[in-house]
C-alpha positions in Angstrom: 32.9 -3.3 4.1 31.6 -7.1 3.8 29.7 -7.9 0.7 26.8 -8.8 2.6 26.3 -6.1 4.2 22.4 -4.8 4.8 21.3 -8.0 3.6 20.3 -9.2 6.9 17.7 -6.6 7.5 16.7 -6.2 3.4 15.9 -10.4 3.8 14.1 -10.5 7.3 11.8 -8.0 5.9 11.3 -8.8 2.0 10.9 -13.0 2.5 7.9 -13.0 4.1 6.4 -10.4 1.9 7.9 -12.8 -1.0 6.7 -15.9 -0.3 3.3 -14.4 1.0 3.2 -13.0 -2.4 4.2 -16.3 -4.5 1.8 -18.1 -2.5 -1.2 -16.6 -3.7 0.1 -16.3 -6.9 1.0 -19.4 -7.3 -1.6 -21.7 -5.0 1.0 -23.6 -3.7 2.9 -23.2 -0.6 5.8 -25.1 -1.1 6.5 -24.0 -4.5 6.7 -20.4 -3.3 8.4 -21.0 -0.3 11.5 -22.8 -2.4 11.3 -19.7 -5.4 11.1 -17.6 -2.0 14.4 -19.6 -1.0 15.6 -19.5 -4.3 15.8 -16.1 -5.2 17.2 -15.0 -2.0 19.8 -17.4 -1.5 20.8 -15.8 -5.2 20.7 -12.0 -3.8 22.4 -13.0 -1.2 25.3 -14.2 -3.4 25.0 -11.1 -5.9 24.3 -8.5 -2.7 26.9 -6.5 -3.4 25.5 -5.9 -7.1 21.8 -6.5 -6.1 21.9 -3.6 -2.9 23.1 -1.2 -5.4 20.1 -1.5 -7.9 17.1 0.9 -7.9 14.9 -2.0 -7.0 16.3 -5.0 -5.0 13.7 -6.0 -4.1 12.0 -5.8 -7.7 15.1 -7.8 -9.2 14.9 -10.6 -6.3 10.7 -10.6 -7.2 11.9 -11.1 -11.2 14.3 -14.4 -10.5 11.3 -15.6 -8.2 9.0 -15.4 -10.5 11.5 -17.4 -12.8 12.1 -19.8 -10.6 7.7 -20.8 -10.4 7.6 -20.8 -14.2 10.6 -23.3 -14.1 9.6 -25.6 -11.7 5.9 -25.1 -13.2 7.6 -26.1 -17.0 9.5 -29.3 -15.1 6.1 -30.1 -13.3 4.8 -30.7 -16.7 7.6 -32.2 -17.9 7.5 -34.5 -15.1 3.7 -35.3 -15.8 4.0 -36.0 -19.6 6.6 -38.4 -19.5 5.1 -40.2 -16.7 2.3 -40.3 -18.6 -0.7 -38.5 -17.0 -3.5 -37.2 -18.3 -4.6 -34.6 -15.8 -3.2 -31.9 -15.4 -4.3 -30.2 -12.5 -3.2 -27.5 -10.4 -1.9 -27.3 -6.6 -4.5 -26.7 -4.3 -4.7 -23.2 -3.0 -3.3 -22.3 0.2 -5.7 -22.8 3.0 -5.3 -19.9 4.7 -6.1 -16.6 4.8 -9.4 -18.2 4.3 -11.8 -15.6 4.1 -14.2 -14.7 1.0 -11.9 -12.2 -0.6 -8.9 -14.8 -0.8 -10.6 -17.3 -1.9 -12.0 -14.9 -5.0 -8.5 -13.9 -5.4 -7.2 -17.4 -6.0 -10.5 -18.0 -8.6 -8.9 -15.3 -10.7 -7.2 -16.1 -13.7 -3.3 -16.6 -13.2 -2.2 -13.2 -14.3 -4.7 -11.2 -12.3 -4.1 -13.4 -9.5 -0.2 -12.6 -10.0 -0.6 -9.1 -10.9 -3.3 -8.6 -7.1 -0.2 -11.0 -5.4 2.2 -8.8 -6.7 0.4 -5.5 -6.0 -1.1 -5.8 -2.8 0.6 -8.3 -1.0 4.0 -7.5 -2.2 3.2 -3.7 -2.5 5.5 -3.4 -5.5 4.3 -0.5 -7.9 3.1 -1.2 -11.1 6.3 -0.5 -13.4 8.3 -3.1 -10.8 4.9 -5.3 -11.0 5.4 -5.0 -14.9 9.3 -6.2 -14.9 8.5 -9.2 -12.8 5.8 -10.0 -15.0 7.9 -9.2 -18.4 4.6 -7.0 -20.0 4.0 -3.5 -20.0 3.0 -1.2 -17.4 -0.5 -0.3 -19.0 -1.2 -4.5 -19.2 -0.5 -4.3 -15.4 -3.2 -1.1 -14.9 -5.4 -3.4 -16.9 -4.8 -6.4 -15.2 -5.3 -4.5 -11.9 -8.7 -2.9 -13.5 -10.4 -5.8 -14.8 -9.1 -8.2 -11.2 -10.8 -5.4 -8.9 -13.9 -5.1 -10.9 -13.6 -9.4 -11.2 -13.4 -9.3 -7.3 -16.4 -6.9 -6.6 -18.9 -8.5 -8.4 -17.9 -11.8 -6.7 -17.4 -10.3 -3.2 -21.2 -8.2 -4.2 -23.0 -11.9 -4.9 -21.2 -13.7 -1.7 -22.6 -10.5 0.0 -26.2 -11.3 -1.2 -25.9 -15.0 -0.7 -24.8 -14.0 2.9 -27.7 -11.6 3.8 -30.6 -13.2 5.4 
């Protein structure tokens, strides 16, 4: 049996799910695209220990999210010792550009990862949880407070939007 066995069809469908996730999570395209990269290229070498775990998918979601707070840390890093003052975030991704993204992405950076996570990676909340390194019931909440967040936003665009 090779040691990468199943990875092939585990990869072509978890990656886009992944980096689709990261992306809104993060705002920034290229940064999940490499953590994307990253944390694959990792199950990929650790397949044969990584297809046997409950979650793979969870586990390869966990060392993504590792890999945005580290190049986020090093981004900062980088700024301060060149000196700038600003510190200011990617831009968010410009598409999907509909109202509802563009709410999501307004929410703070733990109910945007915890809606990324949810309902674009479609990971339940104790693998949500893991990845996120709090408890399940902070996730429920998280989840709570980002829907009710989104609805009053989505409800005024609504308004604005009616003639």
């Amino acid at each position: 049996m090779r040691t990468a066995e199943g990875f092939e069809p585990w990869y072509a469908a978890e990656f886009p799910r992944l980096v689709a996730s990261l992306r809104i999570a993060t705002g920034d395209a290229g940064l999940a695209e490499e953590a994307a990269a990253e944390a694959c290229a990792r199950a990929y070498a650790k397949w044969g220990r990584v297809r046997r775990m409950e979650s793979p998918s969870g586990w390869v979601y966990v060392v993504a999210l590792n890999e945005v707070r580290s190049a986020l840390r090093r981004r900062r890093l980088e700024r301060n010792h060149a000196g700038r003052l600003r510190a200011g975030h990617a831009p968010p991704p410009a598409d999907p550009d509909d109202a509802l993204w563009r709410a999501v992405r307004a929410l703070p950076e733990r109910m945007r990862l915890a809606v990324a996570l949810r309902y674009v990676a479609d990971l339940p909340e104790a693998e949500i949880a893991t990845a996120m390194g709090v408890a399940r019931g902070t996730v429920a909440a998280t989840l709570h407070s980002a829907r009710r967040q989104l609805a009053r936003e989505l409800a005024v665009l609504t308004i604005k939007e009616t003639p």
